[in-house]
PDB file of N, CA, C and O in Angstrom:
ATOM      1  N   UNK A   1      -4.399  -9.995 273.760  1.00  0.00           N
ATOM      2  CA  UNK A   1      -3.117 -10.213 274.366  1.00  0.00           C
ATOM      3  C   UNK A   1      -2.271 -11.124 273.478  1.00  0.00           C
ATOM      4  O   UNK A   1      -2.602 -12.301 273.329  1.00  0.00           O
ATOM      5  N   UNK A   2      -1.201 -10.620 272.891  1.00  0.00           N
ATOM      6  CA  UNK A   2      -0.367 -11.807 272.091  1.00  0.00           C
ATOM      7  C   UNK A   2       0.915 -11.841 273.054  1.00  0.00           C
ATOM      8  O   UNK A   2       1.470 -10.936 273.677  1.00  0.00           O
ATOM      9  N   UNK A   3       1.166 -13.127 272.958  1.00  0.00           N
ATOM     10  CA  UNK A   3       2.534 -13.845 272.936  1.00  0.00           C
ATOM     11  C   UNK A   3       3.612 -13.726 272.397  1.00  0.00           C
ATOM     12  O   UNK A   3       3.397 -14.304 271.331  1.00  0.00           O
ATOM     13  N   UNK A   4       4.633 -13.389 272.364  1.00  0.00           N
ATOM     14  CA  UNK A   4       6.283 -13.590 271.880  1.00  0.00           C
ATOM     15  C   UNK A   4       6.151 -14.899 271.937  1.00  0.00           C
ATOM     16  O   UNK A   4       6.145 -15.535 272.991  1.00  0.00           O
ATOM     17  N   UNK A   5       5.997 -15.560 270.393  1.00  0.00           N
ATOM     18  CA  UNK A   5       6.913 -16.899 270.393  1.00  0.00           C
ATOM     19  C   UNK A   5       8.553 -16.604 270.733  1.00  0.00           C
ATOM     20  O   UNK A   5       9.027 -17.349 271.590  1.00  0.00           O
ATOM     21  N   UNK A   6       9.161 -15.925 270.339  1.00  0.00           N
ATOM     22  CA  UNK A   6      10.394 -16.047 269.725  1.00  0.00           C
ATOM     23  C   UNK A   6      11.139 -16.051 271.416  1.00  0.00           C
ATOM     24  O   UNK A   6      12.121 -16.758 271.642  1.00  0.00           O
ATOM     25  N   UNK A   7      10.678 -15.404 272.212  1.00  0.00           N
ATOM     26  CA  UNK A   7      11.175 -15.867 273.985  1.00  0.00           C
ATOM     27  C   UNK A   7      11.088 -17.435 274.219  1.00  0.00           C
ATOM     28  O   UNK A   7      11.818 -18.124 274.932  1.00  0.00           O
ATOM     29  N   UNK A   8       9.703 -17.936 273.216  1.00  0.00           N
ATOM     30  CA  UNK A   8       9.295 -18.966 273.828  1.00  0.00           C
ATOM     31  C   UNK A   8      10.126 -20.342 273.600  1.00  0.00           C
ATOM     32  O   UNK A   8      10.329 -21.267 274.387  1.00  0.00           O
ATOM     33  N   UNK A   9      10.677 -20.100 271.798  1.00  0.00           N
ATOM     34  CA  UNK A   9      11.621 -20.678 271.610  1.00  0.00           C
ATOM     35  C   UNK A   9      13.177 -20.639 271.624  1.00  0.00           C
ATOM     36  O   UNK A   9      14.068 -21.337 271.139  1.00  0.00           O
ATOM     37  N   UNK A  10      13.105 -19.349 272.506  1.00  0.00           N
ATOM     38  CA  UNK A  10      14.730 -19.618 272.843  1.00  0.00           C
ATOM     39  C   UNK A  10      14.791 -19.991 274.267  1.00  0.00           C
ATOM     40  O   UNK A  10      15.789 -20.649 274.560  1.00  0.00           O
ATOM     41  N   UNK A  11      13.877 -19.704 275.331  1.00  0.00           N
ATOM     42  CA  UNK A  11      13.898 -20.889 276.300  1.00  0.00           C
ATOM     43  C   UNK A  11      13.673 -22.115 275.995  1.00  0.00           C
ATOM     44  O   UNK A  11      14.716 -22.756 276.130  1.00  0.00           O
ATOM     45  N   UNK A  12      12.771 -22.785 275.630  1.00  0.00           N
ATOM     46  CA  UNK A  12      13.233 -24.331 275.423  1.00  0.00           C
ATOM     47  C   UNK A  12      14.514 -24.692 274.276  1.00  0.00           C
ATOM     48  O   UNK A  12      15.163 -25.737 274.335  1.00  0.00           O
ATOM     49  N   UNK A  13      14.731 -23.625 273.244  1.00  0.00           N
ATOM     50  CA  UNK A  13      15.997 -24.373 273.050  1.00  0.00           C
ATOM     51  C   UNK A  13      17.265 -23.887 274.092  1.00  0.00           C
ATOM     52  O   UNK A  13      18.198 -24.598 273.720  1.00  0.00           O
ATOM     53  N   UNK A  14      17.705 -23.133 275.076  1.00  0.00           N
ATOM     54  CA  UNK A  14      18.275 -23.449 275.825  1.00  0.00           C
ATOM     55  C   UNK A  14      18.117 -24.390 276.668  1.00  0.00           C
ATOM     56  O   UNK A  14      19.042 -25.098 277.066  1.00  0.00           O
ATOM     57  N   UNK A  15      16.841 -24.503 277.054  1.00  0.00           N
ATOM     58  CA  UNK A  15      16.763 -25.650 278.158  1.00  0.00           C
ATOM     59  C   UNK A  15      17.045 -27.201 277.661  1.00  0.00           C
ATOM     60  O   UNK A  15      17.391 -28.120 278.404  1.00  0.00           O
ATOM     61  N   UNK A  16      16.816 -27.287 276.220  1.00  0.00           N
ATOM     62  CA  UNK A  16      17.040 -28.874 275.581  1.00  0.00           C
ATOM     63  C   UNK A  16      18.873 -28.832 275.919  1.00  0.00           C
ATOM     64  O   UNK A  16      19.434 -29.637 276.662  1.00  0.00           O
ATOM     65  N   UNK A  17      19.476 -27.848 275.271  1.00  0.00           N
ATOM     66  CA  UNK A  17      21.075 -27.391 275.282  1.00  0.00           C
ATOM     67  C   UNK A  17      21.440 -27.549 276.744  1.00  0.00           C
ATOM     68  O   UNK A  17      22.482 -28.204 276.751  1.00  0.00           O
ATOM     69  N   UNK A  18      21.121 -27.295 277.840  1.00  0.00           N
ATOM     70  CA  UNK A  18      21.422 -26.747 278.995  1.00  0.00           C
ATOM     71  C   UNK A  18      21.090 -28.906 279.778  1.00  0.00           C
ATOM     72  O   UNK A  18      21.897 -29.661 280.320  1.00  0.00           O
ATOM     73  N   UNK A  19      19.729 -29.095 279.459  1.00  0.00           N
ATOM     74  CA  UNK A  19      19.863 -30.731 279.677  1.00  0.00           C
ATOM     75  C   UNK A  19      20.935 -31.653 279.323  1.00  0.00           C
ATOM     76  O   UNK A  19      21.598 -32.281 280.149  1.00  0.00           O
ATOM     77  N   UNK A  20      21.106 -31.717 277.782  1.00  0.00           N
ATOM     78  CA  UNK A  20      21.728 -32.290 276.735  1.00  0.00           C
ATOM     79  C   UNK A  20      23.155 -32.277 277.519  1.00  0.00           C
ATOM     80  O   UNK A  20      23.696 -33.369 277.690  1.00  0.00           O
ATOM     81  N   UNK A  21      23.751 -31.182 277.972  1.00  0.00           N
ATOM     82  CA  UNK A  21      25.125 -30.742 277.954  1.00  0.00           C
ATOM     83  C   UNK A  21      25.438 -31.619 279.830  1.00  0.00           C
ATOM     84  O   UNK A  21      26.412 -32.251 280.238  1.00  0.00           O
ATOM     85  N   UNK A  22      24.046 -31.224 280.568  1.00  0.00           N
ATOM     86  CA  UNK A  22      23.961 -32.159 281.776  1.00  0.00           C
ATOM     87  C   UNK A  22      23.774 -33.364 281.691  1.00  0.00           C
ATOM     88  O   UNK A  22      24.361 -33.880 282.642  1.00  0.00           O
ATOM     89  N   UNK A  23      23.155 -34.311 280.925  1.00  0.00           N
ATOM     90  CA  UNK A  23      23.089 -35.887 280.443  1.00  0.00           C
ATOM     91  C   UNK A  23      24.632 -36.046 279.938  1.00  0.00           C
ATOM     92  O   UNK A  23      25.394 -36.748 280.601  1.00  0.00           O
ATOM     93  N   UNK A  24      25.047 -35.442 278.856  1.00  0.00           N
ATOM     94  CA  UNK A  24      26.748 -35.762 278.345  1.00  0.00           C
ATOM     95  C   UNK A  24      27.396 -35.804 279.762  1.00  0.00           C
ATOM     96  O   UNK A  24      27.949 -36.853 280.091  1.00  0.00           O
ATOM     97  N   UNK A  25      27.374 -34.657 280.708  1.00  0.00           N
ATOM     98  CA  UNK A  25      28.842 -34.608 281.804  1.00  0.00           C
ATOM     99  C   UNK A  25      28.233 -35.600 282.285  1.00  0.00           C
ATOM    100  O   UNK A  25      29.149 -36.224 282.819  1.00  0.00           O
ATOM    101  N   UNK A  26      26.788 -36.482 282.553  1.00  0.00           N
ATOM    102  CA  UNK A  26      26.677 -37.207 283.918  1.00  0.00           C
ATOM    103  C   UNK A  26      26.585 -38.769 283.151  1.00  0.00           C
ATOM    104  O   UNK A  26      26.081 -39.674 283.816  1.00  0.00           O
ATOM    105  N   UNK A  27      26.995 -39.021 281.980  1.00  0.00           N
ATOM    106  CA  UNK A  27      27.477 -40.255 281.534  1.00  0.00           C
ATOM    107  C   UNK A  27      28.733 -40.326 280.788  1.00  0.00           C
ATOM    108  O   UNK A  27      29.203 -41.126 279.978  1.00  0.00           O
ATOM    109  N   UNK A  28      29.299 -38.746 281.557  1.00  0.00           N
ATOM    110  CA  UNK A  28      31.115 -39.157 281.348  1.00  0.00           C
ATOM    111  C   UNK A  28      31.768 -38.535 280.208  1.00  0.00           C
ATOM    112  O   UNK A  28      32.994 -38.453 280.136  1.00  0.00           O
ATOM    113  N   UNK A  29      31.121 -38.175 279.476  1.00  0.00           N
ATOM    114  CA  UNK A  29      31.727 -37.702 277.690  1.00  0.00           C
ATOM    115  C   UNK A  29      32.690 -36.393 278.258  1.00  0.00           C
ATOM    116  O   UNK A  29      33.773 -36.245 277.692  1.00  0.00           O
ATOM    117  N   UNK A  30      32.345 -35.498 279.292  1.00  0.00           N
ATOM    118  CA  UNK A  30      32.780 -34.535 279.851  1.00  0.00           C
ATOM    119  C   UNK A  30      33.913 -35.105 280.978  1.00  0.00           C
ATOM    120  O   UNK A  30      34.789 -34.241 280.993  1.00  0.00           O
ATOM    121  N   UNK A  31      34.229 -36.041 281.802  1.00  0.00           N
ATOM    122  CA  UNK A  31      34.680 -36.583 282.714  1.00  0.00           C
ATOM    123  C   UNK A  31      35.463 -36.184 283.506  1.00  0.00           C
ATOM    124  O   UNK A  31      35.343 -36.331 284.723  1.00  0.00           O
ATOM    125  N   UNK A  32      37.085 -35.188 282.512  1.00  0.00           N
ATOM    126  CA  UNK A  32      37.821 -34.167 283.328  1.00  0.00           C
ATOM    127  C   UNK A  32      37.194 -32.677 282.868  1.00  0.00           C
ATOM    128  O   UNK A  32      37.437 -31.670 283.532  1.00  0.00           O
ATOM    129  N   UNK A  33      36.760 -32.662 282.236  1.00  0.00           N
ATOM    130  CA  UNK A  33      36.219 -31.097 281.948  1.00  0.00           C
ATOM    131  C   UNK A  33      36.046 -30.170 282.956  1.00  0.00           C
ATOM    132  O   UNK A  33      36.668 -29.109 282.999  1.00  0.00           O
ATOM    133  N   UNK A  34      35.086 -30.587 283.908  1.00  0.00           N
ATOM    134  CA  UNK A  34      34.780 -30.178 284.898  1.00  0.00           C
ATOM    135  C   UNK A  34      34.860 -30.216 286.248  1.00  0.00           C
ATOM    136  O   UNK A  34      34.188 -29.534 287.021  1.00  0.00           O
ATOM    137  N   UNK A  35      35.659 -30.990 286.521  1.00  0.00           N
ATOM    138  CA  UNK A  35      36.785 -31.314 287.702  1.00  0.00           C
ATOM    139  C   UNK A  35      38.350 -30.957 288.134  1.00  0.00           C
ATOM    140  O   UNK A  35      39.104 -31.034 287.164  1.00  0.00           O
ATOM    141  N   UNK A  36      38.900 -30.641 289.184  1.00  0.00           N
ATOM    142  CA  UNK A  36      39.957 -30.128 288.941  1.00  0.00           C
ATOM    143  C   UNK A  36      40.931 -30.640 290.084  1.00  0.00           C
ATOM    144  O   UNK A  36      40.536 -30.380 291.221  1.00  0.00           O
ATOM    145  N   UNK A  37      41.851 -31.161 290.008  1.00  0.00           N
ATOM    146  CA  UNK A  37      42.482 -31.693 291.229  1.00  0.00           C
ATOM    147  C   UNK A  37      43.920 -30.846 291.538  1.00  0.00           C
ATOM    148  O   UNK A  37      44.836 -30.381 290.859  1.00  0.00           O
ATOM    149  N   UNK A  38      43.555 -30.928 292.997  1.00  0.00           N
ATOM    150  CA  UNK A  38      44.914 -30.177 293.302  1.00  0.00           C
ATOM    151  C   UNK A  38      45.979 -30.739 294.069  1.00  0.00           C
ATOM    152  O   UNK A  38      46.018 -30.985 295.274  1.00  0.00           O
ATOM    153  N   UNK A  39      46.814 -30.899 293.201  1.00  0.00           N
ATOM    154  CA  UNK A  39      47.781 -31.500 293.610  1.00  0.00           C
ATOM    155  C   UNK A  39      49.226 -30.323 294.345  1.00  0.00           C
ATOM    156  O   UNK A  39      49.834 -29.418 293.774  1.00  0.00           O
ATOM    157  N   UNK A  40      49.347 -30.794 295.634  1.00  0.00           N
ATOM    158  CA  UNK A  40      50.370 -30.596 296.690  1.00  0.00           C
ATOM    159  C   UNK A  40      51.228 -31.068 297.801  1.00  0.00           C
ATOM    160  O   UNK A  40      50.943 -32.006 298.544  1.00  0.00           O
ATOM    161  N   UNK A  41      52.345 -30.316 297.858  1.00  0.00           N
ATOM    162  CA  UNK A  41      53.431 -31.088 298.847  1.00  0.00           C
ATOM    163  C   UNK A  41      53.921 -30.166 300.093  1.00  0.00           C
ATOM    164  O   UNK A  41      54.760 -29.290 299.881  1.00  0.00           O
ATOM    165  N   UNK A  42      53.499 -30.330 301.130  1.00  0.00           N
ATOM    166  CA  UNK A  42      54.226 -29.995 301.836  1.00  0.00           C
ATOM    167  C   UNK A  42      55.357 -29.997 302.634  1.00  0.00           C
ATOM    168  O   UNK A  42      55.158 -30.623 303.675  1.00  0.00           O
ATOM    169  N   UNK A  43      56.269 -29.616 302.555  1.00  0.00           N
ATOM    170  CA  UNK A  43      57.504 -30.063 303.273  1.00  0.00           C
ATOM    171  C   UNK A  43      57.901 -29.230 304.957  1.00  0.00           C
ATOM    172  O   UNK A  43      57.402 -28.237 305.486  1.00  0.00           O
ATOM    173  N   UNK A  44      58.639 -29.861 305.262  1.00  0.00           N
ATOM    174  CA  UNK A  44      58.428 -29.593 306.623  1.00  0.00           C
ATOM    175  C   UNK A  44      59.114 -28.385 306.916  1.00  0.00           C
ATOM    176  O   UNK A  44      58.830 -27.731 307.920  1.00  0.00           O
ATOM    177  N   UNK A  45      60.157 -27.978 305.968  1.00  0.00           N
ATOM    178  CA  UNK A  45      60.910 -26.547 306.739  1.00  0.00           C
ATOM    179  C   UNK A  45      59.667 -25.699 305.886  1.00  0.00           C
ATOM    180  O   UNK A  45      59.810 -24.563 306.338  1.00  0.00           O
ATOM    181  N   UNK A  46      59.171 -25.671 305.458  1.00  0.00           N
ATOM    182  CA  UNK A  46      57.615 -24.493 304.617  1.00  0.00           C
ATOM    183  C   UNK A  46      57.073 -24.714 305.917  1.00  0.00           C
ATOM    184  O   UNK A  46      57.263 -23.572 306.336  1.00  0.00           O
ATOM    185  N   UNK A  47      56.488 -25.370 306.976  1.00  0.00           N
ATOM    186  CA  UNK A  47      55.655 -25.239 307.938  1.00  0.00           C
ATOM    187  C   UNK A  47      55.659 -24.493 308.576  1.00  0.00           C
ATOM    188  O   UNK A  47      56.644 -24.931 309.171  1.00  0.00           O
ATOM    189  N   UNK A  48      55.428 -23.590 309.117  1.00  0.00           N
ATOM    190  CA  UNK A  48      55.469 -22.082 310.361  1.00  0.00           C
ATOM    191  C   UNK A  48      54.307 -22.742 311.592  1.00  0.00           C
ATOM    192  O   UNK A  48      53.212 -23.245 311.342  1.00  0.00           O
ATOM    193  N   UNK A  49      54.877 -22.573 312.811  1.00  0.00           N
ATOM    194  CA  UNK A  49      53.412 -22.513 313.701  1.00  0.00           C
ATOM    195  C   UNK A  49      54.207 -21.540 314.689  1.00  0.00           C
ATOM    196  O   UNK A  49      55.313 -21.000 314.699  1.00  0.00           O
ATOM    197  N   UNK A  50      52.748 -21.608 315.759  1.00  0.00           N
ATOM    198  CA  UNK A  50      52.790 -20.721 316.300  1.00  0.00           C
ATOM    199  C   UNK A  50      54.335 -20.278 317.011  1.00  0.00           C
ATOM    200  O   UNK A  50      54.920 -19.208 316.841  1.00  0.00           O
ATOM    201  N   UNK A  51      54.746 -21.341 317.773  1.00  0.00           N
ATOM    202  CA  UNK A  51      56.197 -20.993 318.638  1.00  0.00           C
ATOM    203  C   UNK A  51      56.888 -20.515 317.799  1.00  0.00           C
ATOM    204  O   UNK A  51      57.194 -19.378 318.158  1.00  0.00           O
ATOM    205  N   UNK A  52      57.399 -20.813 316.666  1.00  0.00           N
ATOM    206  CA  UNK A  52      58.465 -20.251 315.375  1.00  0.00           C
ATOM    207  C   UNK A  52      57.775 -18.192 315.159  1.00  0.00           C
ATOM    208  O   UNK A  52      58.588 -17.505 314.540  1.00  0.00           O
ATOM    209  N   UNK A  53      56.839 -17.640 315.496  1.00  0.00           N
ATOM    210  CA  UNK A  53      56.551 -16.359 315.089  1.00  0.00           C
ATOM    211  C   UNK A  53      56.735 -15.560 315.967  1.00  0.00           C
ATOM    212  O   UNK A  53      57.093 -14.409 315.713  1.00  0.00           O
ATOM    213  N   UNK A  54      56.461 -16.147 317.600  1.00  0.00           N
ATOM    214  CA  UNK A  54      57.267 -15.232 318.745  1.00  0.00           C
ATOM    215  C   UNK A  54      58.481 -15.194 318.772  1.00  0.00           C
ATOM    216  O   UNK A  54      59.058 -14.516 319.621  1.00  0.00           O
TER     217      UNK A  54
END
């Protein structure tokens, strides 16, 4: 029975890549990369409810 190295080393080098890239975002080097804020305004004539559709 032989083995495929060559599976063997492209899972652990993804998995070192795939850590590496999770240690960088979770001590910040990434910080907005992966976050996204949404910024909005509502104003009051944009509001519709129910009484305004009958």
């Amino acid at each position: 029975m032989e083995r495929s190295r060559a599976i063997s080393v492209a899972i652990l080098g993804f998995t070192i890549f795939a850590g590496g890239a999770l240690l960088l975002e979770n001590t910040g080097l990434f910080a907005g990369a992966f976050r996204t804020e949404i910024l909005a305004r509502v104003d009051e004539g944009d509001v519709v409810s129910a009484a305004d559709v009958q």
